[in-house]
C-alpha positions in Angstrom: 24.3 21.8 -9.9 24.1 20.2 -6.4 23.4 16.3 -6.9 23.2 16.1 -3.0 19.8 14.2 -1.9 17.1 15.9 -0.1 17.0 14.0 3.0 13.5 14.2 4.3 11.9 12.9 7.5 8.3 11.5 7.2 6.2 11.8 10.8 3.2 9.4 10.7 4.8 7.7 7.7 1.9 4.4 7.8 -0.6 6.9 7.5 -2.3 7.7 4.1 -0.2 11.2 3.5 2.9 9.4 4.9 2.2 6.3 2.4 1.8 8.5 -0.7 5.0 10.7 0.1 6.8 7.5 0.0 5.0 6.6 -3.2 6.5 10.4 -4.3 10.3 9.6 -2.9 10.1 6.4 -4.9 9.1 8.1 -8.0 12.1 10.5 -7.5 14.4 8.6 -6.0 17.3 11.0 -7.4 16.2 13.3 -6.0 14.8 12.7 -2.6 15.8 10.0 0.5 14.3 9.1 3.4 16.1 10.1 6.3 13.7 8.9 9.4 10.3 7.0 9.2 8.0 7.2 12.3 4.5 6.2 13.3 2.4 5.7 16.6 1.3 1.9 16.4 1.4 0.3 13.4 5.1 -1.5 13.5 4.4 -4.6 10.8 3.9 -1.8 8.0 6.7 0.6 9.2 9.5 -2.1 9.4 8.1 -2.7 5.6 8.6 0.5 5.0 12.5 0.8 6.8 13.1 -2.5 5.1 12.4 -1.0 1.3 13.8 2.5 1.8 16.4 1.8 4.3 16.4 5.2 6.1 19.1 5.9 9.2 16.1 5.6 12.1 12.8 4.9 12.8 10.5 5.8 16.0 7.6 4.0 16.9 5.5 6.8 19.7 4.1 4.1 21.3 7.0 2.9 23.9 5.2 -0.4 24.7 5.6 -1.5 21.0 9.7 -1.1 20.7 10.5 -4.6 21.5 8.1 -5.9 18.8 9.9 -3.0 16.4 13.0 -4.1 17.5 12.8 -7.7 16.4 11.3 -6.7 13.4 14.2 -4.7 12.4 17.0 -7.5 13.6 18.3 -7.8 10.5 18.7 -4.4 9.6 21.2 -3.2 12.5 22.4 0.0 10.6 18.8 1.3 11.0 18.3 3.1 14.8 15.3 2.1 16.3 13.5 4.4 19.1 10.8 5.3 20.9 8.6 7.3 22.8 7.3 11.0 22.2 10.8 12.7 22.9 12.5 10.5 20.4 10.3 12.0 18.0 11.4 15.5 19.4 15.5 15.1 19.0 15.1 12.9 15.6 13.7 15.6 13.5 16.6 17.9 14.7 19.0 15.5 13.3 21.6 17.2 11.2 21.2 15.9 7.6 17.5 16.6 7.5 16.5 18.6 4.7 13.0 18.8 5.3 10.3 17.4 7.7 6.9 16.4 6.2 4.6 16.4 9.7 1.9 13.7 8.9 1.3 12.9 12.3 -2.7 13.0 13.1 -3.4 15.3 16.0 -1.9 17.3 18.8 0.9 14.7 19.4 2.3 16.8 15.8 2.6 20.1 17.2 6.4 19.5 19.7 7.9 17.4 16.8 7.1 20.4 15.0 8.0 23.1 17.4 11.6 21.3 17.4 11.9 21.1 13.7 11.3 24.4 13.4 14.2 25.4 15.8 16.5 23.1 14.1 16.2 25.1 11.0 14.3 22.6 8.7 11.9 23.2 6.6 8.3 22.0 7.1 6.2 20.3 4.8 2.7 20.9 6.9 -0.1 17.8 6.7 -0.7 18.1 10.2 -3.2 21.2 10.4 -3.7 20.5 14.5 -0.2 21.9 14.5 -1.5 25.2 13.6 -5.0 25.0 14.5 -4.1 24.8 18.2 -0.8 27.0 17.9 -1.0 29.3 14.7 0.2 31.9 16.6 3.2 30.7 18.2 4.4 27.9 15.3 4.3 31.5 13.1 6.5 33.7 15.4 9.2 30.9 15.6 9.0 30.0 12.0 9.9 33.9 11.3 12.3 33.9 14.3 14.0 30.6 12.9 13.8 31.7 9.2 12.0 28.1 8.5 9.7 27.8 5.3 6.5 26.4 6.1 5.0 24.7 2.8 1.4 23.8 2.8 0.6 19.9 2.1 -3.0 19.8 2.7 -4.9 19.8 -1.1 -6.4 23.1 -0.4 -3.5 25.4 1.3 -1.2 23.8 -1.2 -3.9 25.6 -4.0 -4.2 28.7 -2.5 -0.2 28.6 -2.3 0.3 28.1 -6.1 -2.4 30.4 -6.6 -0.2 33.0 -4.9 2.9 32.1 -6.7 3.9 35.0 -8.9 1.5 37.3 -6.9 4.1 39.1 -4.9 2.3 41.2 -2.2 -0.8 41.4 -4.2 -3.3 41.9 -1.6 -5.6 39.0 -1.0 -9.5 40.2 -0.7 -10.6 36.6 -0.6 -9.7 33.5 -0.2 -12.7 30.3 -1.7 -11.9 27.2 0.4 -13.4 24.5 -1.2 -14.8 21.8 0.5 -16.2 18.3 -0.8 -19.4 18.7 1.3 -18.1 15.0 2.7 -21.0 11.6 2.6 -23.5 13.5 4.0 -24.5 16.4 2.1 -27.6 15.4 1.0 -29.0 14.5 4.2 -31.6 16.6 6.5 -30.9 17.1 9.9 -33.3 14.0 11.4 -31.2 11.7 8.9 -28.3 12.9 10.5 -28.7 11.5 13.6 -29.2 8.2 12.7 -26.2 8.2 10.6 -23.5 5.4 11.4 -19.7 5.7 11.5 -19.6 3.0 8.5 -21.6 5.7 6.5 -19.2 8.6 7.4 -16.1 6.8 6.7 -17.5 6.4 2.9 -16.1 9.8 1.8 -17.1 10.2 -2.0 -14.5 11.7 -3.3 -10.9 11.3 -1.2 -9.4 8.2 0.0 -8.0 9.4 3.9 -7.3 7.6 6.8 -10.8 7.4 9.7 -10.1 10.5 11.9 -9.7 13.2 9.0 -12.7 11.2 7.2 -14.8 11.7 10.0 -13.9 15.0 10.6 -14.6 15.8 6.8 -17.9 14.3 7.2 -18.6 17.0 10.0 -17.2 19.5 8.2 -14.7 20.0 11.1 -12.1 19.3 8.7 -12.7 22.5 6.8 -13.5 24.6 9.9 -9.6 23.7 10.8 -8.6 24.4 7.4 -10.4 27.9 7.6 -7.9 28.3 10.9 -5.2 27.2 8.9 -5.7 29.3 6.4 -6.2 32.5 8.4 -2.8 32.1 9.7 -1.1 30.7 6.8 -2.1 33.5 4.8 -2.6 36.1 6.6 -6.3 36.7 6.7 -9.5 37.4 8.4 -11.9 34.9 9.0 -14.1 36.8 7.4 -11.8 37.4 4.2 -12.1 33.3 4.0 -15.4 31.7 2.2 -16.0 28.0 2.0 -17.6 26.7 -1.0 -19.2 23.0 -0.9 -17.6 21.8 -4.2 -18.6 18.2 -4.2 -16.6 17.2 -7.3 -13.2 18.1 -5.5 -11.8 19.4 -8.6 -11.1 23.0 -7.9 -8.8 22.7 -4.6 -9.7 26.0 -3.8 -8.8 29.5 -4.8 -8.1 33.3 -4.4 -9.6 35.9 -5.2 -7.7 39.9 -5.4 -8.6 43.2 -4.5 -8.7 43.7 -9.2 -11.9 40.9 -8.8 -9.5 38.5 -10.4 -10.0 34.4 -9.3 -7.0 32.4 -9.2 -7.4 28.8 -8.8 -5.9 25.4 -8.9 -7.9 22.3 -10.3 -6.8 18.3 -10.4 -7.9 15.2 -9.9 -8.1 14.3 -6.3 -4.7 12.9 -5.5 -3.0 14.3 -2.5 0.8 12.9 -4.2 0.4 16.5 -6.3 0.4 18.6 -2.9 2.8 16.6 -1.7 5.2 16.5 -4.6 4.7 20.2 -5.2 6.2 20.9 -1.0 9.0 19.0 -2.1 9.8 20.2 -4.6 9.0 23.8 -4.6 9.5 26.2 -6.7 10.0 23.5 -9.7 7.2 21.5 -10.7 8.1 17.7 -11.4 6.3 14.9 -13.8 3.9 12.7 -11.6 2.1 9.7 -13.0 -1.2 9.2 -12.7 -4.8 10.4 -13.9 -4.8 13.4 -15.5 -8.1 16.1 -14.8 -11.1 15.5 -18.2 -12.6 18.7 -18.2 -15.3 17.7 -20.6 -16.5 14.5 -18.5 -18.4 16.3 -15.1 -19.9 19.6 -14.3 -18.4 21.9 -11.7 -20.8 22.6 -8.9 -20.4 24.6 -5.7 -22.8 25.3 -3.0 -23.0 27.3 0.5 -22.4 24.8 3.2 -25.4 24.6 5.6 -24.2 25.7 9.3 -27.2 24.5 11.0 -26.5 20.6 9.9 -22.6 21.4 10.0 -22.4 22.7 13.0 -18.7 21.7 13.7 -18.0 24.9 10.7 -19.9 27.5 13.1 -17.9 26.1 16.1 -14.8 26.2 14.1 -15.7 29.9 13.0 -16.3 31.1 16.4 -13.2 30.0 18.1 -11.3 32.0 15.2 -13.5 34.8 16.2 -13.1 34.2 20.2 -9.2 33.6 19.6 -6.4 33.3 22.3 -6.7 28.8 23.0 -10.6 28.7 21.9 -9.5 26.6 18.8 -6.8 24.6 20.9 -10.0 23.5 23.4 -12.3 23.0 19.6 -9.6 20.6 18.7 -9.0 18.4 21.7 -12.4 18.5 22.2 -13.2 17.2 18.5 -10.3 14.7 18.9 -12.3 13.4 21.9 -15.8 12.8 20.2 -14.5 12.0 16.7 -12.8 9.1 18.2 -15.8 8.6 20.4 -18.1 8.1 17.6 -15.3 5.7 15.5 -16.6 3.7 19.2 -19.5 3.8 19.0 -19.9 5.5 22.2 -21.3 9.2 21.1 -23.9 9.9 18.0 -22.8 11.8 14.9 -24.6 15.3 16.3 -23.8 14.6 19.8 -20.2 15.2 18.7 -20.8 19.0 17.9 -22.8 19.4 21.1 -19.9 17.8 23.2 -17.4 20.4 21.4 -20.0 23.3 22.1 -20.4 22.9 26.0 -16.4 22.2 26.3 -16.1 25.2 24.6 -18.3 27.0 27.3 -16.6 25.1 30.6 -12.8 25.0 29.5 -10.8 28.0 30.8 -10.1 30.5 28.3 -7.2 32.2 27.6 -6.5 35.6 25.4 -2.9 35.3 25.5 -2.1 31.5 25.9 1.8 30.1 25.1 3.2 27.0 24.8 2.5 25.9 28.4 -0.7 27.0 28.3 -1.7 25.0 25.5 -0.5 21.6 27.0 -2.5 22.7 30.1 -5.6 23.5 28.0 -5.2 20.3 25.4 -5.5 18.1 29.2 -8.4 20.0 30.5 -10.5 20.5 27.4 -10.2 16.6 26.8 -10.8 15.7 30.3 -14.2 17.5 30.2 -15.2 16.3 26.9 -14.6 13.1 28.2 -17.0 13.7 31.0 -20.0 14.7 28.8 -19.3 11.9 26.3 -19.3 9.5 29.2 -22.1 11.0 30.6 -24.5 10.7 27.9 
């Protein structure tokens, strides 16, 4: 048997998957080491974090914060510290990687990846911009570069065990569950009065603002529905989401025989991340265990008129070539826009809407043309925010 560590690299590791991975390693820490730590500002909790688990490097993106990382780390000189966005790219290629768990928010994830994936490591997927934007191309090189890509977002993690065991059984459909977020209950005039402090009150997960207030749009689960499609291998239209406001079925499968797998658990993203690690073998994990008895299990068609951010999401699957590359920079734009107060919780859908309509489209885009369409798609939904 090989005693050898898995060495694994954590990108965004302050962030609320990168905090629980750590809270994983710790609880195997026979099994698993932390190789590189990296995140984009916050350098008071990621020295913490180099301080207690003593990885070789760290990167802080943000180049104007090194000299405060720097001092911070003084007394730990066998730990490199660097920075900047192509430190991020040559760190994950680093030789004793085993694995890279990509928990980096946003489209800054997608060249770490992208260079991961060359380097032969395998890829324990949290950031879904990665393949929302680039689906297309991240697949190619993955089968090009014989790199596993394992699913760490709660759902595609279920759908993945579902399919363990399944072989080529043809999927006919795949139930994407979905929470329904802090505003399911409310009618469309409510919505607009809605405040950012009301979105970030998810009910059911504890996540960090920008993927709470895109769950409370429901562009969360338009992204995962991207995901999925290219994850899997499906249609948009082979994918259904189901509001499930309990969050206790993660989602589930359904094959061409009528048979329904799914997975169920509490919510607690440590199982999906545990279960990337560690795949195939299932490992003990402390921690609440799923009561049956205690609450019903509901699940409800999501309402695409309220949640428009869904529809929009659908569409730019149906449009393809970089419609869901200008969806997402767009969204990044207005979801932080609203965190500021400076755009209204159904403005943010409009904004996406007419970007969608003004952005240059492309059928065939590659990597180049998704930089060039990330920078133009922001820079006009900038201009309609601003212009409101």
């Amino acid at each position: 048997m090989n005693n050898k560590k898995k060495q694994i690299a954590i990108l965004g590791s302050t962030g609320s998957i990168g905090t629980q991975a750590l809270q994983v390693i710790q609880e195997h820490s026979d099994l698993y080491e932390v190789y590189c730590l990296t995140a984009n500002n916050k350098v008071e909790l990621l020295a913490q974090q180099a301080h207690q688990f003593k990885p070789a490097a760290i990167v802080i993106a943000n180049e104007q914060r090194y000299d405060e990382l720097k001092q911070l780390m003084s007394d730990m000189p066998d730990v490199k510290v660097y920075a900047g966005s192509q430190a991020l790219d040559e760190i994950v290629e680093a030789d004793p990687i085993d694995m890279v768990l990509t928990a980096m928010v946003g489209f800054a994830g997608l060249s770490p990846t992208i260079h991961a994936i060359k380097a032969r490591k395998a890829i324990a997927l949290a950031n879904k911009e990665t393949l929302v934007v680039a689906g297309e191309l991240i697949l190619q090189l993955a089968q090009e570069y014989h790199t596993p890509i394992l699913p760490v977002d709660s759902e595609h993690s279920a759908i993945f065990q579902s399919l363990v065991g399944e072989d080529n059984n043809p999927i006919e459909k795949i139930l994407l569950t979905a929470s329904g977020g802090p505003f399911r209950l409310k009618s469309l005039d409510e919505l607009a009065t809605v405040t950012k402090a009301d979105a970030l009150r998810h009910p059911t997960w504890d996540m960090g603002a920008k993927i709470t207030i895109d769950s409370a749009t429901m562009m969360n689960k338009g992204f995962e529905v991207i995901e999925a499609k290219w994850l899997f291998g499906v249609g948009a239209s082979q994918i259904q989401v189901l509001v499930h406001p309990q969050s206790i079925v993660h989602s589930a499968v359904q094959f061409h025989d009528g048979a329904v797998k799914a997975q169920l658990g509490v919510p607690d993203m440590r199982l999906p991340i545990q279960y990337a690690f560690s795949f195939p073998n299932r490992l003990p994990l402390s921690g609440e265990r799923l009561d049956l008895f205690t609450q019903p299990l509901e699940f409800f068609e999501p309402d695409l008129k309220k949640f428009r951010c869904l529809a929009l999401a659908f569409e730019a699957i149906l449009r393809g070539g970089n419609m869901p590359c200008i969806v997402n920079a767009a969204n990044e734009i207005v979801n932080r826009g609203f965190l500021e107060d400076r755009c209204g919780f159904l403005q943010m859908s409009d904004i996406i809407a007419e970007t969608m309509q003004r952005c240059t489209f492309s059928a065939s885009p590659d990597y180049d043309t998704y930089i060039q369409t990330d920078a133009e798609a922001r820079r006009i939904a900038s201009n309609l925010m601003n212009n409101l």
